[in-house]
C-alpha positions, 0 to 999 in steps of 0.5 A: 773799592772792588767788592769781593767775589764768591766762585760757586762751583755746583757738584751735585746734590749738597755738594758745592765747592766755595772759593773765598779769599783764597780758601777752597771749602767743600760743602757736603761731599757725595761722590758715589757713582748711581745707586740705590741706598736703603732707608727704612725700608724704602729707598733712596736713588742717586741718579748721577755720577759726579761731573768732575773727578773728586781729585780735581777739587784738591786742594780743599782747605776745610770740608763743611759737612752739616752732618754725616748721618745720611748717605745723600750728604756724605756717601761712601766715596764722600767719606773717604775724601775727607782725609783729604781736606786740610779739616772737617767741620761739622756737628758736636756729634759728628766730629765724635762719630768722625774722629780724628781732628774733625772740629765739632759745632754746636750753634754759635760757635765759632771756628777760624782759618787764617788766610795768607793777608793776615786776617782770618774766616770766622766759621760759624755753627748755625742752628738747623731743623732737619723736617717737622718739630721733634724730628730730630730722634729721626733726622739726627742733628744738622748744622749749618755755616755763616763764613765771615771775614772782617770788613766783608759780606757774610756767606750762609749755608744753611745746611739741611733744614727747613724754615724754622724761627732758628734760621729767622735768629741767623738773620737777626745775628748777622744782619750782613749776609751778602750770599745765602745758599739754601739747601732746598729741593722739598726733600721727602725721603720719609714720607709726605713731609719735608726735611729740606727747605720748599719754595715757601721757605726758600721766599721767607729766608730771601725775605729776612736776607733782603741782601743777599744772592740767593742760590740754591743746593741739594735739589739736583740728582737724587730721588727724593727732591721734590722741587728743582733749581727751576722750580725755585727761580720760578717762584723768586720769579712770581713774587719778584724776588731777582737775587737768585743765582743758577747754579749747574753742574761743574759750571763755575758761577762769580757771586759778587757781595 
């Protein structure tokens, strides 16, 4: 039997463009041209334009935001793609900020798309921890993604978060995942502290994963990620770890589960 394949298409930072089973589901969109944002009295730096028109990636069955607080996961241009998805799928608090239709997630609930054979993708909220513990007064609430399909492999998308004993819990849940993609890049927007996932935690969580490809997100394009896709496959590399997927820019990538 033909395993099934994941398209992978990188946009840049978070933004990720995931082709399954006939859905087309965004992750995160940031479409902003280069810039400068304000935060806390520094600032964040967006170096890239993206490498594709937003248009091109319509149609788009469901956006996955993991949470629309910070301008590095939805930028201006990002939020005014949204009512071009068919939904938008992201935190509780979210959806309320949002409005509209947009589908609120809190941790193990579940969402569903039907697909054209029948079945039906399973959407899953997965607890997050956006830097150190008690961050969240700070960072705001993260979800991220488990996408199942009967009979298939799961997908995970960990949102913005770093290793934390909730992720280890995704794992224990769903002990099929055939694809993690981790939001990694050591973010340090704040100060000399990580929200976004380093090369340790990206080992631990192919650790628990002992199946899965691993690829890898919003460590490309923006001032404050610390470590790149290299740096990752780098250190998969020393602890001969040989599941990591490279992702590039507007370069589409088959995952096979």
């Amino acid at each position: 039997m033909e395993k099934p394949t994941v398209r992978l298409t990188l946009i840049d930072g978070p933004t990720l463009l995931v082709e399954y089973a006939g859905l087309r589901l965004l992750t995160d969109p940031t479409f902003d041209p280069p810039q400068l944002y304000p935060l806390g009295g520094e600032n964040l730096t967006k170096f890239n334009a993206p490498p594709v028109a937003p248009e091109s990636l319509l149609p788009v069955d469901a956006i996955l935001l993991s949470h629309d607080e910070h301008m590095d996961n939805l930028d201006q241009a990002g939020r005014e793609f949204l009512p071009k998805a068919k939904r938008v799928i992201t935190t509780k608090g979210g959806a309320k900020r949002l409005g509209g239709s947009t589908i609120g997630l809190a941790p193990w609930e579940t969402t569903t798309i039907p697909l054209l054979d029948g079945r039906k993708l399973t959407i899953t909220g997965t607890p997050t921890r956006h830097g150190p513990v008690g961050i969240e007064p700070v960072t705001g609430i993260v979800t991220g993604f488990v996408l199942s399909i009967d009979g298939h492999p799961d997908v995970y998308l960990t949102g913005d978060t770093v290793w934390f004993e909730g992720i280890n819990e995704v794992a224990q849940r769903f002990s099929n995942v055939g694809l993690a993609v981790l939001f990694a890049g050591a973010a340090q927007p704040r100060g000399p502290f990580n929200v976004t996932m380093n090369t340790n935690d990206a080992i631990e969580a192919a650790t628990r994963f002992k199946n899965a490809k691993i690829a890898s997100v919003h460590n490309i394009g923006w001032s404050h990620f610390k470590q790149s896709p290299e740096d990752l496959q780098k250190a998969f590399s020393v602890v001969k770890i040989d599941r990591f997927v490279m992702l590039q820019p507007a370069i589409p990538v088959d995952v096979e589960l």
